[in-house]
C-alpha positions as CSV (number, residue, x, y, z in Angstrom):
1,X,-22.6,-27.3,-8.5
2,X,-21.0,-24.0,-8.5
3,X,-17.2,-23.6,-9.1
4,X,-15.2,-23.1,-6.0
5,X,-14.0,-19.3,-5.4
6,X,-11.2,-18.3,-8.4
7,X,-11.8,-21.3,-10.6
8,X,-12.8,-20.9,-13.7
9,X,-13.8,-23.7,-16.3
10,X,-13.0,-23.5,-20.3
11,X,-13.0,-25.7,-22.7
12,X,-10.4,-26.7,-24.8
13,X,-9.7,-27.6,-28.2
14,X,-10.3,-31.4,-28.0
15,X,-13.7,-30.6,-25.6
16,X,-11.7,-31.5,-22.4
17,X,-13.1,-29.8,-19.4
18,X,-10.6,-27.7,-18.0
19,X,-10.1,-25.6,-14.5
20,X,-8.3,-23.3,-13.7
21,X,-7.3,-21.1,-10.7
22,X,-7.1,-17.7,-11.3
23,X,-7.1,-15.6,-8.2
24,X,-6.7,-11.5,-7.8
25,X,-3.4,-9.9,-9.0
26,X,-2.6,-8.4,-5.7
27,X,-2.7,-12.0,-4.3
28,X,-0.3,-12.8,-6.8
29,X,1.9,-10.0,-5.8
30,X,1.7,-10.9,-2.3
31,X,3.3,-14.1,-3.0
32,X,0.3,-15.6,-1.7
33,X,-0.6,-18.1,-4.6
34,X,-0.3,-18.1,-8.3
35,X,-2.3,-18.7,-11.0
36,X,-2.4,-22.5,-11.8
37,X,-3.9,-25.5,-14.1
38,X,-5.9,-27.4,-12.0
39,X,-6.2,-30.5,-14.8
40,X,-9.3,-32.1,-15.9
41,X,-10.5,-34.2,-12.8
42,X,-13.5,-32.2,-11.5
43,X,-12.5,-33.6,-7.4
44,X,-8.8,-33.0,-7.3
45,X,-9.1,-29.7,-9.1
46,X,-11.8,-28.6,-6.5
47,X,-9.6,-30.1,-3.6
48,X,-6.7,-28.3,-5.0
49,X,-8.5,-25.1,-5.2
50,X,-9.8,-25.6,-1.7
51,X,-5.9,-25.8,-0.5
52,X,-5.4,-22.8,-2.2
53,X,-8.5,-20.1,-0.8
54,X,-7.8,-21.8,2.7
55,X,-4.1,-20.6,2.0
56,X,-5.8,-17.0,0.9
57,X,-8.2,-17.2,4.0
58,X,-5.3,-17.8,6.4
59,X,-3.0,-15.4,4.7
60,X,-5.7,-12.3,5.1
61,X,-6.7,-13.5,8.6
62,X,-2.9,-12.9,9.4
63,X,-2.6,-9.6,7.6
64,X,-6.3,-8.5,9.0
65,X,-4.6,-5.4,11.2
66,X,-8.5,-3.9,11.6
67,X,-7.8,-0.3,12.0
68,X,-10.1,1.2,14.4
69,X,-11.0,4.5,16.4
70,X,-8.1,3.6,18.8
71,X,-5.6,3.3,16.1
72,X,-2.3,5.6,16.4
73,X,-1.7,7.0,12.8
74,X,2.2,5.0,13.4
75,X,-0.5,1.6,12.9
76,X,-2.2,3.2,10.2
77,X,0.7,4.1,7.7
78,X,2.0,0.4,8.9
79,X,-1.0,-0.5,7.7
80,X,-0.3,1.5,4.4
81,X,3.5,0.1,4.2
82,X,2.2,-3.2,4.2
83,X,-0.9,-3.0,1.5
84,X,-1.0,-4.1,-2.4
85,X,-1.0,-0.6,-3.4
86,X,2.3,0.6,-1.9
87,X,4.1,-2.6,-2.6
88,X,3.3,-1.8,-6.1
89,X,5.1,1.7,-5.8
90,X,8.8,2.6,-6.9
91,X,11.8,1.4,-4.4
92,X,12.4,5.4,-4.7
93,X,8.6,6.4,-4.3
94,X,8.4,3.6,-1.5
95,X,11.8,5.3,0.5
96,X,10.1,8.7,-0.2
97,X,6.9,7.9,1.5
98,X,8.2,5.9,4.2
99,X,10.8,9.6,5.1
100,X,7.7,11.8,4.8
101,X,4.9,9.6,6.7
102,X,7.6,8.9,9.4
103,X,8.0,12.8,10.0
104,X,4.3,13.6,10.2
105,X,4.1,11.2,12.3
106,X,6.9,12.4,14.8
107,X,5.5,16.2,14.0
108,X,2.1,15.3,15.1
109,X,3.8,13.1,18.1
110,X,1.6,9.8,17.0
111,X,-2.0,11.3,17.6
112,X,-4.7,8.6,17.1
113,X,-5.3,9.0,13.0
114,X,-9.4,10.1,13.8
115,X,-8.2,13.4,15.4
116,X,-5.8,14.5,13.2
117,X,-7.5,18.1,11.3
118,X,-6.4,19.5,8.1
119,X,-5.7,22.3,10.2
120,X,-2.6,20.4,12.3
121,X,-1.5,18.5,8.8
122,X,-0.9,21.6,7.2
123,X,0.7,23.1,10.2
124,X,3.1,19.7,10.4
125,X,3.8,20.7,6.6
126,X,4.7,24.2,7.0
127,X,6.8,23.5,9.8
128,X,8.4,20.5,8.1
129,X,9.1,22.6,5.1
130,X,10.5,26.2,7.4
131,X,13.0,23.3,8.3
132,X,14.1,22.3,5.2
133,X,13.7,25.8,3.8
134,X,16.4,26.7,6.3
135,X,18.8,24.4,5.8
136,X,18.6,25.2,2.0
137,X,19.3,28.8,2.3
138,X,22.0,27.9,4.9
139,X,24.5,25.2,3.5
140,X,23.1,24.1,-0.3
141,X,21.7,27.3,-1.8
142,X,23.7,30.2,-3.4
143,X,22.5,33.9,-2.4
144,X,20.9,33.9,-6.1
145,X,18.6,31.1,-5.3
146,X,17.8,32.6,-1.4
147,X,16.9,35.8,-3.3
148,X,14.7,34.4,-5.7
149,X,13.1,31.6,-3.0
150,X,12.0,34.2,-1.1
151,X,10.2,36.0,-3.9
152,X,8.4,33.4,-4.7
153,X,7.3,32.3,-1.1
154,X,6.0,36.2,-0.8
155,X,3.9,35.4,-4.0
156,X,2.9,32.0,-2.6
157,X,-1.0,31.9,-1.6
């Protein structure tokens, strides 16, 4: 009989068959489960881990967002907000993202993600940054620092 998803059997020192679940990290993370002894009782560890992968089953059926052709690029970086990888992020990093995603999106006024080009990301960046440029040169910046900014954006490729 094969072992039920994320158990794993060892032996241990006194030949005692032992299980054990041991599921992905990012479950972990998630808060889903946890990694767990299952004891030595080959039906109540296998009913245990049952309890557990129906708990992972439900769990990714909820978070199951299915990005498709019709998706706005708002539902894709919710999407993004909400996976492993950006959970695993910085609070600072994780502010950061969440500021700049939120003004490309506004920039690009929500466009579904498929027909967003280079082209208009790069355009959303250089008017994002002619903004910001701005208001440096105009209230932060000394005349110094406007000087040598706008050497350097002449240089720029």
């Amino acid at each position: 009989m094969t072992l039920p998803r994320y158990v794993q059997m060892y032996r241990a020192a006194d030949s005692t068959e032992l299980y054990r679940f041991n599921p992905p990290q990012n479950l972990i993370l998630a808060g889903v489960v946890g990694r767990v002894s299952l004891g030595s009782v080959q039906s109540d560890a296998y009913a245990k881990a049952h309890e557990l992968n129906t708990k992972i089953d439900t769990w990714r059926l909820a978070m199951d967002t299915t990005i498709s052709r019709r998706s706005k690029l708002s539902e894709l970086a919710n999407d993004y907000f909400e996976s492993s990888n950006f959970k695993l992020l910085r609070a600072g990093t994780q502010r950061d993202y969440r500021y700049f995603i939120g003004v490309a999106i506004a920039t690009l006024n929500d466009p579904k993600f498929h027909t967003v080009t280079s082209r208009q990301a790069k355009a959303a960046y250089e008017e994002w940054w002619s903004r910001v440029y701005r208001l440096l040169t105009m209230y932060v910046l000394p005349p110094t620092c406007y000087i040598t900014m706008r050497r350097i954006e002449s240089t720029a490729p």
